[in-house]
LOKOLLUM-16716 format. One record per residue (C-alpha): residue in one letter; x negated, y negated, z; residue number from 1. Coordinates in pm, 1 decimal. Example, Ala and Ser with C-alpha at 12.3 -4.5 7.8 and 13.67 -1.06 7.14 Angstrom:
<rs>
{'A' {-1230.0 450.0 780.0} 1} {'S' {-1367.0 106.0 714.0} 2} 
</rs>
This chain:
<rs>
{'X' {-11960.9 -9297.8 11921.6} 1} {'X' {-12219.1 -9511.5 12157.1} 2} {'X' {-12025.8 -9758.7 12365.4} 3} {'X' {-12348.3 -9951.9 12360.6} 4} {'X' {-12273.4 -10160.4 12055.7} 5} {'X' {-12703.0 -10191.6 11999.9} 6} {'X' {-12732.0 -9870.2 11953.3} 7} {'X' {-12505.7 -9794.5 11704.0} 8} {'X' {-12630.1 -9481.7 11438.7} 9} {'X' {-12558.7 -9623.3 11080.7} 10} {'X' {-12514.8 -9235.6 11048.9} 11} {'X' {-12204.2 -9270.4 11161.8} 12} {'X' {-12081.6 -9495.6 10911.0} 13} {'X' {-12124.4 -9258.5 10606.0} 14} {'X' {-11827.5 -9062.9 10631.7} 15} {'X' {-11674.6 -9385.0 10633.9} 16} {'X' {-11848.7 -9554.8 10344.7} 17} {'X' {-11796.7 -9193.3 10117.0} 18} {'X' {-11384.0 -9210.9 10210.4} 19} {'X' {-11390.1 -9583.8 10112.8} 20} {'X' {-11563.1 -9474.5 9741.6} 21} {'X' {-11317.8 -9182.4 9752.7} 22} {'X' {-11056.1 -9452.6 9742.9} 23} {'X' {-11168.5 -9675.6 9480.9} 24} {'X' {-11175.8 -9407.7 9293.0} 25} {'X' {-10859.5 -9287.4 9350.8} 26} {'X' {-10730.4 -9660.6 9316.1} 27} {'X' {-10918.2 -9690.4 8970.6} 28} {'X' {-10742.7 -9387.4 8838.6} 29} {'X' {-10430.1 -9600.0 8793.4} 30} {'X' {-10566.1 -10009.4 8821.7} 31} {'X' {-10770.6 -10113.1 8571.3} 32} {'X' {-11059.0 -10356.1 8691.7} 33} {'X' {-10929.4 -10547.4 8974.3} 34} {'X' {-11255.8 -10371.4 9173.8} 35} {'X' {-11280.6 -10740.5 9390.3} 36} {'X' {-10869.5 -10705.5 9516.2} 37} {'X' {-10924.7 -10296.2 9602.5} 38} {'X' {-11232.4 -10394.3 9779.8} 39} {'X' {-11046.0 -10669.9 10038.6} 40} {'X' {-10736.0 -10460.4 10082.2} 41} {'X' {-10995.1 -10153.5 10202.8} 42} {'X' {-11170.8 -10464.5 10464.5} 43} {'X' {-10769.7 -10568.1 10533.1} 44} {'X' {-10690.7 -10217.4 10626.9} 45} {'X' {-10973.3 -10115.3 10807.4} 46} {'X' {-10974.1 -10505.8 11018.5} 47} {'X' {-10615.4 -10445.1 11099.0} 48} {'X' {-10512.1 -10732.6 10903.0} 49} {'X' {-10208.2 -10808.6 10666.6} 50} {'X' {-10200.8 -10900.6 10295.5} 51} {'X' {-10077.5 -11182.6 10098.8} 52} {'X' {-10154.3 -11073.9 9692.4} 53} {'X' {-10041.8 -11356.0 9472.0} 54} {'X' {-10016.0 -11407.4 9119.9} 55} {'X' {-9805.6 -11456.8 8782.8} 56} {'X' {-9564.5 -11121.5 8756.8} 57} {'X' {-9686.8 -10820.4 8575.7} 58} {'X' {-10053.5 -10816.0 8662.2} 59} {'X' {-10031.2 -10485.9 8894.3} 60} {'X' {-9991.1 -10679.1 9213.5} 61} {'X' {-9734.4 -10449.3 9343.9} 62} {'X' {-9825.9 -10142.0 9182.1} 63} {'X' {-10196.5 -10183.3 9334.7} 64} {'X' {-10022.1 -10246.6 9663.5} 65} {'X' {-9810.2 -9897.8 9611.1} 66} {'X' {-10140.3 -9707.5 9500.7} 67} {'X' {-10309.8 -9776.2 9800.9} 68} {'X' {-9983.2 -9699.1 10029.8} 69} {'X' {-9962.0 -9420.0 9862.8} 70} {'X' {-10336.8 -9267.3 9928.1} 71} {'X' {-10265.0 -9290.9 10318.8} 72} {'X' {-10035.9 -9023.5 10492.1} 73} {'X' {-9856.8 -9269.5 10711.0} 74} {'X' {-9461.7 -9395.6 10677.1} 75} {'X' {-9421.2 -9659.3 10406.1} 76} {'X' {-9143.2 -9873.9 10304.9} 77} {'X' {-9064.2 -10136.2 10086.2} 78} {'X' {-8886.7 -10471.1 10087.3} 79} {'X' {-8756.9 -10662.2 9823.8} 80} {'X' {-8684.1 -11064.9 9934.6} 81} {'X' {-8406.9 -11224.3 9796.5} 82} {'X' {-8233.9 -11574.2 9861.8} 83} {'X' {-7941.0 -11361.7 10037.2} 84} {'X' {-8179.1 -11161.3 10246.9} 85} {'X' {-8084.5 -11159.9 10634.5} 86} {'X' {-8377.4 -11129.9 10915.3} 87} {'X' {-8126.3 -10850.8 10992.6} 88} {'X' {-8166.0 -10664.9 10720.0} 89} {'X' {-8577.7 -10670.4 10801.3} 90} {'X' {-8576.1 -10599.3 11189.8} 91} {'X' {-8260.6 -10414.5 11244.7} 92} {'X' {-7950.6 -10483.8 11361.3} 93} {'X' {-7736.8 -10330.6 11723.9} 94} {'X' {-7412.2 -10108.3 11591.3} 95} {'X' {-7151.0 -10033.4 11836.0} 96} {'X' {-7104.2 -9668.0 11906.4} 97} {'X' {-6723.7 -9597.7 11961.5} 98} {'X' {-6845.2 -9255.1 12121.2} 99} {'X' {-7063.3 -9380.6 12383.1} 100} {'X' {-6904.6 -9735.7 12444.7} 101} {'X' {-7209.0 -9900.9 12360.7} 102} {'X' {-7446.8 -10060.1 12123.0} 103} {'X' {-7710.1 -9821.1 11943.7} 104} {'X' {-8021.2 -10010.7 11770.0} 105} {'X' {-8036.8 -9940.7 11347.1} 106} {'X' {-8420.0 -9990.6 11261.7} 107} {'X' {-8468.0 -10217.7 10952.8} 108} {'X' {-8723.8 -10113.3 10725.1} 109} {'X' {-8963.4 -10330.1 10894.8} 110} {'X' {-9012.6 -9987.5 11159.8} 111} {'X' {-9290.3 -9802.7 10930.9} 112} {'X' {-9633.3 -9805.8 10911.1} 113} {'X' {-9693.6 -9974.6 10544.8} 114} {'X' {-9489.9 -10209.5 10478.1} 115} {'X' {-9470.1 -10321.1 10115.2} 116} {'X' {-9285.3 -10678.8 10092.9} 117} {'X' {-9228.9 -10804.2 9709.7} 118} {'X' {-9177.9 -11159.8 9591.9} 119} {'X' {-9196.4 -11293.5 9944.6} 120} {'X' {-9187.6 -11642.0 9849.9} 121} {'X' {-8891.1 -11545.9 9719.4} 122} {'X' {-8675.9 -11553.0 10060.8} 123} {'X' {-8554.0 -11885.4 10259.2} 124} {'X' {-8725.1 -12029.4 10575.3} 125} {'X' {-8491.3 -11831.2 10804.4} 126} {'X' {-8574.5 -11483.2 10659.4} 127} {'X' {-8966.1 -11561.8 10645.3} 128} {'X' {-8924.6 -11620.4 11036.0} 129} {'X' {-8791.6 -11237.9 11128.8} 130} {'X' {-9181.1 -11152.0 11027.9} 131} {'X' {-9359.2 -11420.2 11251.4} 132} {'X' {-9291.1 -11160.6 11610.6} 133} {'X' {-9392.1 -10822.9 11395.3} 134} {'X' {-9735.7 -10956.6 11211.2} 135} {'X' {-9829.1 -11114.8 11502.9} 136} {'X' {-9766.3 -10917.1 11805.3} 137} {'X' {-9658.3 -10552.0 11629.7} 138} {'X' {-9322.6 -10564.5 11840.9} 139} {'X' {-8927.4 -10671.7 11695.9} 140} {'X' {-8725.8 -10836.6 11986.8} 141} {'X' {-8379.9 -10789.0 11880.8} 142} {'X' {-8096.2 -10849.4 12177.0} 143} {'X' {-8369.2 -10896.2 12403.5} 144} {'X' {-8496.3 -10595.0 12382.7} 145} {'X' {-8874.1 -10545.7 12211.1} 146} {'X' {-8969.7 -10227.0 12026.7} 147} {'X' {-9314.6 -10165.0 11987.8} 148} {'X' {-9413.8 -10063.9 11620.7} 149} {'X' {-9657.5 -9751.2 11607.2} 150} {'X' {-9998.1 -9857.7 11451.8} 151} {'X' {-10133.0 -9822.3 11189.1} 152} {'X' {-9919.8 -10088.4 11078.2} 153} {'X' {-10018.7 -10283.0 10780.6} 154} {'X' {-9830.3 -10586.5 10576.0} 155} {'X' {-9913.3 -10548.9 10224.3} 156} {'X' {-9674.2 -10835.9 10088.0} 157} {'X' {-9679.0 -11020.0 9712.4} 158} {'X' {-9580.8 -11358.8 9579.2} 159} {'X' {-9577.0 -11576.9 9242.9} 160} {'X' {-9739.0 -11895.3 9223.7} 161} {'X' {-9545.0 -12120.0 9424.6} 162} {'X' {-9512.2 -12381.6 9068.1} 163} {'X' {-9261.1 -12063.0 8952.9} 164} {'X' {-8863.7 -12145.3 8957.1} 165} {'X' {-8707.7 -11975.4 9262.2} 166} {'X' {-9000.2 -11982.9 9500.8} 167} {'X' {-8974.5 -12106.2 9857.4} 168} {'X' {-9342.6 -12213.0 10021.1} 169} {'X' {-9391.1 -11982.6 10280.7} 170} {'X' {-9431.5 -12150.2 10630.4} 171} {'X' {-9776.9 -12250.6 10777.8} 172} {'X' {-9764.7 -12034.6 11041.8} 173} {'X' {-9635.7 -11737.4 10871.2} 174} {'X' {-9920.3 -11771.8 10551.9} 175} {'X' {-10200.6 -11789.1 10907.0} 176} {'X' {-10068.2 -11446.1 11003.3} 177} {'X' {-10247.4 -11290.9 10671.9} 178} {'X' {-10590.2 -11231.9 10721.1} 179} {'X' {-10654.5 -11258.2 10302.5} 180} {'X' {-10462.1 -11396.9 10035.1} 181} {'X' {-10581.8 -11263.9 9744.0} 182} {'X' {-10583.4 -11444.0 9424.6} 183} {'X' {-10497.7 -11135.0 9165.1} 184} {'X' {-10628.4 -11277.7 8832.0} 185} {'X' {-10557.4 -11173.8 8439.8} 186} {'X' {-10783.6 -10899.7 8318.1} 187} {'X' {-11047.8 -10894.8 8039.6} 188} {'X' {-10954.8 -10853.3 7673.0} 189} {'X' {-11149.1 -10525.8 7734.5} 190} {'X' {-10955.7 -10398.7 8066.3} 191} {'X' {-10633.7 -10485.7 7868.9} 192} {'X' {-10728.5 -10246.4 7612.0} 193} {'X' {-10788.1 -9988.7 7865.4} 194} {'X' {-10496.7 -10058.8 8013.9} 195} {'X' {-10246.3 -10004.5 7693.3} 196} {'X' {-10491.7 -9709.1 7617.4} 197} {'X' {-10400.5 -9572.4 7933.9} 198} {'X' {-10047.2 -9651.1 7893.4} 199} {'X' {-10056.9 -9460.2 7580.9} 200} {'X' {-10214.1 -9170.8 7704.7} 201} {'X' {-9965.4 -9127.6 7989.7} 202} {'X' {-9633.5 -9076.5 7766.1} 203} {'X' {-9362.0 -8969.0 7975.7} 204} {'X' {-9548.6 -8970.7 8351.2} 205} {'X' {-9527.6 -9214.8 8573.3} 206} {'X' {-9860.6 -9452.8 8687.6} 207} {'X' {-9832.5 -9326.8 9092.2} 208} {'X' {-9761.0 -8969.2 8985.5} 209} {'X' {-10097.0 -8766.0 8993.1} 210} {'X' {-10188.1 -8981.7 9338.1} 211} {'X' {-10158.2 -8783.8 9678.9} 212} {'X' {-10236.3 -8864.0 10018.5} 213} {'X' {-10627.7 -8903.2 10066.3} 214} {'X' {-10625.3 -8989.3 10418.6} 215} {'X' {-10486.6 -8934.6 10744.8} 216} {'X' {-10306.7 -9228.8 10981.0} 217} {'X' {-10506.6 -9113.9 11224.1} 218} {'X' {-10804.4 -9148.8 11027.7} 219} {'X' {-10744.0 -9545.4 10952.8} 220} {'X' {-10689.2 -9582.4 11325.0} 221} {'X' {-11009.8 -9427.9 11375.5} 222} {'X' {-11210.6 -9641.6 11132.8} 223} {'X' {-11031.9 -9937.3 11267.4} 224} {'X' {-11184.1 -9873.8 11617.4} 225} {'X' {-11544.9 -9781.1 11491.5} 226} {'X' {-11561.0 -10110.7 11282.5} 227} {'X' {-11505.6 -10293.5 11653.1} 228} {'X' {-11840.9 -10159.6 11715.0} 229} {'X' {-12024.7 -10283.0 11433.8} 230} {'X' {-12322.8 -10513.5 11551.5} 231} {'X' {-12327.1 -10882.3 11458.5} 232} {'X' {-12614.5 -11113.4 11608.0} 233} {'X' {-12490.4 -11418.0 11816.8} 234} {'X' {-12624.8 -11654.2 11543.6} 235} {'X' {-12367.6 -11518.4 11300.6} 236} {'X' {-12138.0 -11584.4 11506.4} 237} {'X' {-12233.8 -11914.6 11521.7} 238} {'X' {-12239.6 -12002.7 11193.3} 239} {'X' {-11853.0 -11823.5 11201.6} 240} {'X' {-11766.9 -12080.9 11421.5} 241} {'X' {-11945.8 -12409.4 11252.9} 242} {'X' {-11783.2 -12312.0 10900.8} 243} {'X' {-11445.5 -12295.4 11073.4} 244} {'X' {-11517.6 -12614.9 11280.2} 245} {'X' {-11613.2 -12838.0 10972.5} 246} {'X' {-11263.4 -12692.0 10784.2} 247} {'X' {-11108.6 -12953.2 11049.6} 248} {'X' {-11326.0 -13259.3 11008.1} 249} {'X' {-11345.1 -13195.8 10602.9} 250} {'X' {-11232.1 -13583.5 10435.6} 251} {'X' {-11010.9 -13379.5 10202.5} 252} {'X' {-10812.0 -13146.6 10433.8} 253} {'X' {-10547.2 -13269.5 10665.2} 254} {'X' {-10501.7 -12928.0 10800.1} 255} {'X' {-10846.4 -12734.3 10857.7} 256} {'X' {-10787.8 -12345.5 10977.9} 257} {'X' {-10686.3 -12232.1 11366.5} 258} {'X' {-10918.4 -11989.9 11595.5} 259} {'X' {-10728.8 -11725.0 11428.5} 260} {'X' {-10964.8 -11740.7 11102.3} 261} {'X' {-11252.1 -11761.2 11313.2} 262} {'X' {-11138.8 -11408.6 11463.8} 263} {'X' {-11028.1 -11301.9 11121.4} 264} {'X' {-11380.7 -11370.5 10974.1} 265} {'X' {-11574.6 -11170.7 11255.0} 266} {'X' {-11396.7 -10845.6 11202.8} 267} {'X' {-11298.7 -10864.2 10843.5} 268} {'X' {-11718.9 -10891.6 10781.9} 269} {'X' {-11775.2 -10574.2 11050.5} 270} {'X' {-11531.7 -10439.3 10773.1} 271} {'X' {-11704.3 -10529.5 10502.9} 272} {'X' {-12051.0 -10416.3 10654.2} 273} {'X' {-11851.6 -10074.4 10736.5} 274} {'X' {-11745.1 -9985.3 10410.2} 275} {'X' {-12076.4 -10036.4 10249.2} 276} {'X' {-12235.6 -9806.7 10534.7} 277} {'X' {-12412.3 -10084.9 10726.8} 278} {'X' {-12364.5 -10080.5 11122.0} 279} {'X' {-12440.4 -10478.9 11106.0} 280} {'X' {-12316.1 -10746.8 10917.7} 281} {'X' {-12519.2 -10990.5 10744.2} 282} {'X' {-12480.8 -11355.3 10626.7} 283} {'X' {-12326.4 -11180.7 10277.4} 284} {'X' {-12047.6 -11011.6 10496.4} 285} {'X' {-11956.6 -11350.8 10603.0} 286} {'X' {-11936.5 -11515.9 10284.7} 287} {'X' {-11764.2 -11282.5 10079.4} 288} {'X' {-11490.3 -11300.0 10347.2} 289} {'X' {-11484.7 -11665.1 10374.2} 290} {'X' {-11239.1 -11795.9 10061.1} 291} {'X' {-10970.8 -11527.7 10078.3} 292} {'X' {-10948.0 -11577.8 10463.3} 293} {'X' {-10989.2 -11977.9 10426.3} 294} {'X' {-10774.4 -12055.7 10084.1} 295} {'X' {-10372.4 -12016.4 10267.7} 296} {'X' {-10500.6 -12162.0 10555.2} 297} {'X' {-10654.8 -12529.1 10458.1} 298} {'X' {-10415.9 -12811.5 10308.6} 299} {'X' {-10560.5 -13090.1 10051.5} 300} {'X' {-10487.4 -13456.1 10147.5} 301} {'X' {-10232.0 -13544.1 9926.1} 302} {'X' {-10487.8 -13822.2 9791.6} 303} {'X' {-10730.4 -13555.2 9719.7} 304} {'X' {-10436.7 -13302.1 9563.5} 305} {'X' {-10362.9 -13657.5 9278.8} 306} {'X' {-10767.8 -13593.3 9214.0} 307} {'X' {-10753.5 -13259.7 9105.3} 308} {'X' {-10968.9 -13135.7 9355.5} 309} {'X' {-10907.6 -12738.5 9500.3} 310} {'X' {-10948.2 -12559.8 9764.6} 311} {'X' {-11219.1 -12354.2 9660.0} 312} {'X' {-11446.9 -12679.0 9552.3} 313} {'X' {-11371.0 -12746.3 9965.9} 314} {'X' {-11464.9 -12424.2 10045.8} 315} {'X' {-11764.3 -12414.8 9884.4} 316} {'X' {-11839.9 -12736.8 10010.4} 317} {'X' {-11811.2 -12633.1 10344.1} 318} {'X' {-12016.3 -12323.5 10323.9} 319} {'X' {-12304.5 -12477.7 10163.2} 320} {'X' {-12326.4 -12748.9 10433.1} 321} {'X' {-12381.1 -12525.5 10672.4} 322} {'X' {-12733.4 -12325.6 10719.6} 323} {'X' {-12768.3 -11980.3 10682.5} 324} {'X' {-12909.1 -11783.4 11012.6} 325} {'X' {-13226.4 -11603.0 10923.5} 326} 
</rs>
């Protein structure tokens, strides 16, 4: 690869853009529609970014999650919050060793490269706060001690809507750790007949089992650094920073989104560009990215919440006021 960033060969893109298809395809095998979702959790993975996929139970938000895991050779482990969860049993915990007189470090399942989190709104305040150190800054600090966590490593986590009985709201800081949430919607009439046709035609075999490993870890981490050198013109990046700005001066918000979207938007639409075998993102990258990296991270005014008006109307409100760069 060209360290010189302006002279990038879109050539080098294509193997990229062919193992992306390679993986919708794989992905489609098993999910029905859902083509939008698969799309942003490729950009996620290949921006380095975690994953917040939320929606009523039973619409393949976990099982879409597990496909995906599944088509990378990398460690993966799952999580399932509770009420009684401990940040303990996330990070780890120090056991004494009788032998050696000492305490010995027991990895929590939080030490792998995928990690698949269900229901996370489904765990207290105190539990949510043993993943602010690890989505951030890819380290646990546990007895003072930090252990790095070896990349890739990826947050794939679900949640019900928050109006569901047993639901905590995840904290502010936590939800601006995720560079999407993804709003997983209920299919078609005709992608719910595929999908009991499908479920008919399977019998006795599981959904995951004819999926394999498509990719290499090593692979991801390669992508990941190649999509750092995707070109974006200094007028994009302006108009990055004036749709972020305006979030914060928007009459309806009382909370408009941190730096951290702003940073968020650049390389999730060098992503985007990536996967569609583009060395350069356009003003399209940008706003396809915008709503899943914008809709955890703004808050209504409470005034504005009593008028029925949503995020997205803001959103799109905010976009539009802003001019395109030619």
């Amino acid at each position: 690869m060209n360290n010189n960033e302006n002279i990038i060969e879109p050539s080098e893109f294509l193997e990229l853009q062919e193992t992306a298809q390679k993986l919708r395809e794989e992905v489609g095998k098993v999910i029905v529609g859902q083509e939008d979702m698969v799309d942003l959790l490729l950009v996620a993975i290949l921006a380095n970014g975690h994953v917040l996929l939320e929606g009523v139970p039973g619409i393949a938000k976990t099982l879409t999650a597990k496909v995906v895991a599944k088509l990378i050779s990398a460690g993966f482990s799952r999580i399932q919050f509770t009420p009684d969860l401990m940040p303990s049993d996330i990070t780890g915990t120090s056991v004494f060793n009788t032998r050696s007189a000492s305490f010995d470090f027991n990895p929590g399942p939080v030490f792998s490269n995928i990690i698949l989190i269900d229901e996370i709104n489904r765990a207290p305040a105190k539990t949510q706060s043993a993943l602010f150190e690890v989505m951030e800054e890819r380290q646990v600090t546990v007895d003072g001690k930090s252990y790095i966590m070896q990349d890739p490593f990826l947050v794939f986590a679900t949640q019900n809507p928050l109006e569901h009985e047993g639901t905590y709201r995840l904290p502010e800081a936590q939800l601006d750790r995720f560079i999407f949430k993804i709003e997983v919607k209920y299919p078609s009439p005709d992608e719910e007949y595929q999908i009991i046709k499908n479920a008919h035609q399977r019998k006795e075999h599981k959904e995951t089992e004819q999926i394999v490993p498509l990719i290499e870890a090593s692979r991801i981490l390669d992508y990941q650094r190649k999509v750092k050198y995707v070109h974006i013109e200094e007028p994009l990046m302006r108009y990055i920073a004036d749709i972020i700005y305006k979030t914060r001066n928007h009459p309806s918000l009382y909370l408009g989104a941190s730096p951290r979207a702003s940073i968020n938007t650049l390389a999730a639409g060098k992503a985007l560009a990536a996967i569609n075998g583009r060395s350069y993102v356009i003003p399209e990258d940008i706003k396809t990215v915008l709503y899943p990296i914008l809709c955890h991270r703004i808050y209504l005014t409470p005034e504005k919440e009593l008028e029925g008006e949503s995020e997205k109307q803001v959103i799109s409100d905010v976009i539009s006021s802003v001019e395109i760069p030619k």
